[in-house]
N, C-alpha and C positions, 0 to 999 in steps of 0.2 A: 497464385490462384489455386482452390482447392473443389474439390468435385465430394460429393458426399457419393460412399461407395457400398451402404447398403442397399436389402430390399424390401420394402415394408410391409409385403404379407406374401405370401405364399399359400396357393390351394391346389390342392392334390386330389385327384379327379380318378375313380375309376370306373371303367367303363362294364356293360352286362358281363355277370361271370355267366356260363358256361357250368353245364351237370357235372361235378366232380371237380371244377375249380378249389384250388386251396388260394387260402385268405389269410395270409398275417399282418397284425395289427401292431406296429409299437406301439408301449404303451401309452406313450404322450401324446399319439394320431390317430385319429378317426378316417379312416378312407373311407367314403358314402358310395354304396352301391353293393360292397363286398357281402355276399351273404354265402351260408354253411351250404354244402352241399349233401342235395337232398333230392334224390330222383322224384317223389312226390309230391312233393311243394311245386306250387306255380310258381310260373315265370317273375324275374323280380322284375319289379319297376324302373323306367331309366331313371338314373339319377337326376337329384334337382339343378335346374341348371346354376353354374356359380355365379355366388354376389359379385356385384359390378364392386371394383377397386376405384375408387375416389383417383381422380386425373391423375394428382401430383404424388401418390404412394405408388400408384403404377410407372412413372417417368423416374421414380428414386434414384440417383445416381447415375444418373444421364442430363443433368442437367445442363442448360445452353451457359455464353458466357455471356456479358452484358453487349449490347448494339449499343452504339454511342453515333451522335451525328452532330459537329460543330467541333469548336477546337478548346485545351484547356487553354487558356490567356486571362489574365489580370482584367477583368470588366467584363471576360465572354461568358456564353452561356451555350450550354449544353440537353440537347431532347437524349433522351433514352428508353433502351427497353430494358428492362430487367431479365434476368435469367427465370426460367420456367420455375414456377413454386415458387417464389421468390414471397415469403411473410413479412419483410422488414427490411429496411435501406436506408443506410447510412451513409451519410459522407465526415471524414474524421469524426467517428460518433457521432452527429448531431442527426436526429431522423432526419429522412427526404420522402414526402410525400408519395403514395404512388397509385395511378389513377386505376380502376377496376380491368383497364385491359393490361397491365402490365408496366404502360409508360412512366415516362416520370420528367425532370426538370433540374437541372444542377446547374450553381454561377459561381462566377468568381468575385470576389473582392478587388476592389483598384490596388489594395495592399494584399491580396492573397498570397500565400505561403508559397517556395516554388513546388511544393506536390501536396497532394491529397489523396488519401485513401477513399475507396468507395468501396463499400460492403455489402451483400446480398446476405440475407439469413432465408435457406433453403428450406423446405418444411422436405423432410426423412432425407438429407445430405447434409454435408457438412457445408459451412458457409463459403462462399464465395467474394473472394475480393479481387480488385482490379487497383493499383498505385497508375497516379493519373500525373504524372509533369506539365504542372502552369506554368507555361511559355510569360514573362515579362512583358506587361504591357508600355507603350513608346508616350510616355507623357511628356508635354511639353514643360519644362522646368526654367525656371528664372531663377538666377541668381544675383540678387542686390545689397548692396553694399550703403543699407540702412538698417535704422532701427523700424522691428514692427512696426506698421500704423495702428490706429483705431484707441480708442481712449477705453479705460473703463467705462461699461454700462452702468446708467443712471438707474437709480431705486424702481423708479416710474415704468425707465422700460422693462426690468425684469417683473417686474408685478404684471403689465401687459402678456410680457413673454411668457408666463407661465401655462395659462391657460391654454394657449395656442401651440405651444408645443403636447401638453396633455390631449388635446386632440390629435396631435399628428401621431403621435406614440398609439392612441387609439386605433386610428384610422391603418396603420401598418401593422397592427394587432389580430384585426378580422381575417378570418380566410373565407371564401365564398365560394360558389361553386361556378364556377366556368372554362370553357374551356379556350378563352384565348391566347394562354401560353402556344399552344400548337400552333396555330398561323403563324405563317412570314409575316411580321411587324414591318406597318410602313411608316412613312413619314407624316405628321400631324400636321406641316407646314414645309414646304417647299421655299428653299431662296439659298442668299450666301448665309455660312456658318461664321457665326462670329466668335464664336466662345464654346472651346474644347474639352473634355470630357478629361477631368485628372490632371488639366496645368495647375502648376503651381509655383509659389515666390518662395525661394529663400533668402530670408534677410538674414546677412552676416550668421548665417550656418543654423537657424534655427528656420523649420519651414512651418507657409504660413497653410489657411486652408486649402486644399484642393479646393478647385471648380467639380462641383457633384453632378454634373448633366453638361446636356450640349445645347447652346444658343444656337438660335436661329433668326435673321436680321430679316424684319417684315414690318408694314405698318399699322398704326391703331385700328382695330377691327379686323383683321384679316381673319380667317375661319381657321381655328385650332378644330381637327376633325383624327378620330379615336385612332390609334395604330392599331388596336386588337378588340377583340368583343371583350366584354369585362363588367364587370359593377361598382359605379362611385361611390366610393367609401369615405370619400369628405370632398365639401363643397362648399368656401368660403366665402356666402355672400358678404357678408364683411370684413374687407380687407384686413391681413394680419401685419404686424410690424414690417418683418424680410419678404414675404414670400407674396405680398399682396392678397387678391383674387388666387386662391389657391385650388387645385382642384386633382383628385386621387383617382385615380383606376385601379381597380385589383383585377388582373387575370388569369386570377385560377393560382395554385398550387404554388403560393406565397409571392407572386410575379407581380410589382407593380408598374405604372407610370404616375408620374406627377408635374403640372402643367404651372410654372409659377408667372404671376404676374399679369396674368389675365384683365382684359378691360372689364369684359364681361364674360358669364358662364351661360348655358344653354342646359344644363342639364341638374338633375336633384340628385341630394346624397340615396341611395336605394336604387336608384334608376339602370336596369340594363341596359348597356351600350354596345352597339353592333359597329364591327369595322368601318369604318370610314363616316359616322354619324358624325356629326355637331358637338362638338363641346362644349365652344365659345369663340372669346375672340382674341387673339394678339393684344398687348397692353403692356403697359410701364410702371403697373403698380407696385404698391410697395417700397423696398430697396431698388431699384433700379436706374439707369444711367440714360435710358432710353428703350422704346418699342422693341420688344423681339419675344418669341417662345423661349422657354426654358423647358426641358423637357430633362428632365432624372427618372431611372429605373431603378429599383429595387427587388432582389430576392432573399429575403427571409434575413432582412437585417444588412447582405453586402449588395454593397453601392455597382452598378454597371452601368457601362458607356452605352447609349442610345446607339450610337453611330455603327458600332460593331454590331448589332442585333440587328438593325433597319437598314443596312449595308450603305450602298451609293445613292448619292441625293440624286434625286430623279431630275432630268432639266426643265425647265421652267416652261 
């Protein structure tokens, strides 16, 4: 960690001379107030008072270290404050948004690297960084002694698929302006968990998809209601191939949720959504096996566990 250790302006003040005061001036400095002495001349004026110094040229090289609250972990997520003056923040190079008070937002990937640099660009100090160790997250792994499933996709369904993914690529392309990153996220659906966040198969040493979210075992209709205030940024009245009734929340500062399989929806793409509002309903649409929520998060491209963010499923 570095501290920037100039000081970005400097003003030199002097105060009433006095009859017969002497005054030197270097020549690159102007001291305001200093006048010749001269028993007849009137009294001189007090000086003007000094220009106010901009917050963060005054704070130069005093600057704080980052606040950080949550843990680094493979799927977790992290609030933070930025260090004082802070113009720019990075996490391994890629910016990280950061809200007018200072705050900000950082996650991990279910395959995150085990560390990360986080970097402050201080405005008059030199930048500050923080090395962050991502703790390994505990996924449930299978290992079977077959070949892959699943066949080649047919012509038909990629020509379907295509569209539908060009929306979802949209739809996690928007940023909006909200602020439900900051809230404790809860649960959209209360019951048993049936499907975990990160398992996956390996078939004879080649592994297959992770599971990208966490299931929740409920029945047709039951009320999927918002974890965070947010705005729908895709709203699938017409079922897509995998994901059915599909339905997006952005909350704030590249943070999403995504609700797959929906019977039905409650809400329009545009629409603000307040904590605990209506979404929709529980449903089997699309790829599915049967009735449950699916519930996947996303920041800014990496995949995170619901369950780690929404903590303990609340009892019924």
């Amino acid at each position: 960690m570095a501290q920037g250790t100039g000081v970005a302006g400097l003003i030199v003040r002097a105060g009433r001379q006095g009859p017969g005061a002497l005054c030197l001036l270097a020549p690159a400095l102007i001291v305001a107030g200093c006048v010749a002495s001269d028993p007849g001349a009137p009294p001189p004026s007090p000086p003007a008072a000094p220009p106010v110094l901009p917050a963060c040229a005054a704070q130069a090289g005093r600057a704080d270290d980052f606040v950080l609250v949550g843990e680094a972990v493979q799927g977790g997520m992290i609030r933070g404050m930025a260090p004082r003056c802070t113009r720019g923040l990075t996490l391994d190079g890629a910016a990280v948004p950061l809200a007018d008070d200072g705050r900000f937002l950082i996650a991990f990937d279910r395959d995150a690297a085990a560390s990360a640099l986080l970097r402050a660009e201080v405005e008059g100090g030199a930048p500050i960084e923080q090395r962050l160790t991502v703790r390994p997250g505990n996924w449930r792994i299978e290992r079977v002694n077959a070949s892959p499933t699943g066949g080649v996709p047919s012509a038909e369904f990629l020509e379907r698929r295509k569209p539908e993914l060009e929306r979802i690529r949209a739809a996690r392309a928007m940023r909006v302006q909200s602020d439900g990153w900051r809230q404790d996220f809860r649960w959209p659906v209360t019951g048993r968990i049936s499907g975990l966040f990160g398992a996956q198969r390996i078939y004879r040493g080649q592994p297959g998809s992770y599971h990208s979210g966490v299931d929740v075992a409920a029945p047709t209709g039951t009320p999927i209601r918002a974890p965070a205030d947010g705005v729908v940024v895709l709203a699938a009245r017409t079922p897509f191939t995998l994901e059915g009734h599909l339905l997006i929340i952005d909350h704030g500062m590249g943070l999403s949720s995504a609700f797959l399989h929906c019977s039905s929806l409650a809400v329009a793409e545009g629409e603000r959504v307040r904590q605990g509002q209506l979404l929709g309903a529980v449903g089997a649409t699309g790829r599915a096996s049967g009735p449950h929520m699916h519930w996947g998060m996303m920041w800014n491209g990496a995949r995170l566990d619901p369950q780690r963010i929404a903590g303990e499923m609340p009892a019924n």
